[in-house]
N, C-alpha and C positions, 0 to 999 in steps of 0.2 A: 486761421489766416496768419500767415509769418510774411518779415523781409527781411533783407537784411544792408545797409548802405556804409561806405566808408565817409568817414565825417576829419577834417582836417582842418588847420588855423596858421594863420601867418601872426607871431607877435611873442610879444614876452611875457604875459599876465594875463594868460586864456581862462575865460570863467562860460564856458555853457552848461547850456540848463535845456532836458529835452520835455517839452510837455506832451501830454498824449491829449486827443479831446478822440470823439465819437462824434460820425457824420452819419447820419443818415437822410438819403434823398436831395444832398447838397447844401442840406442846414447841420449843424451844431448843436447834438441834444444834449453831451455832458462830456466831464473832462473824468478822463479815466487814468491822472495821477502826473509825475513828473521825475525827474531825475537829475538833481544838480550836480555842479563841478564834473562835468565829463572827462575832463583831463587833468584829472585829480593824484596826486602821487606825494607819496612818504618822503618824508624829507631827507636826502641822501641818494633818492632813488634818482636816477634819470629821467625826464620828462617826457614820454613822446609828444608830436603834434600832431598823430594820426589816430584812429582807432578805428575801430571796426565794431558797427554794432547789429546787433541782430534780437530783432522782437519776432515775438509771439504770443497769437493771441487768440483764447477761446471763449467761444461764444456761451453763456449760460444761459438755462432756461429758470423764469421766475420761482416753477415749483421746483428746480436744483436750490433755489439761493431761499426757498423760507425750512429747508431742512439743515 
């Protein structure tokens, strides 16, 4: 399963943070991790306030994950 969405901000001290969770059925069985400061940059660099991000995501089976 992939997407991919453009994410943007109006301001001068952007701090997001993307969390992922796992639905199944319309409930919430678990959070499969997160990603701070999305618009994160070296200092000197230029800032954008756009980006563009794109996940991907494979499904394991339980006998993949006890090897």
């Amino acid at each position: 399963m992939s997407g991919a969405f453009k994410l943007a901000y109006e301001g001068s001290k952007p701090y997001a943070r993307l969390d992922m969770d796992i639905w199944e059925n319309g409930k919430k069985v678990d959070s499969a991790g997160s990603i701070g400061d999305l618009f994160f940059s070296l200092e000197g660099q230029e800032k954008s306030n756009e980006i563009d991000l794109i996940i991907s995501i494979d499904s394991v089976s339980t006998e993949e994950q006890k090897n």
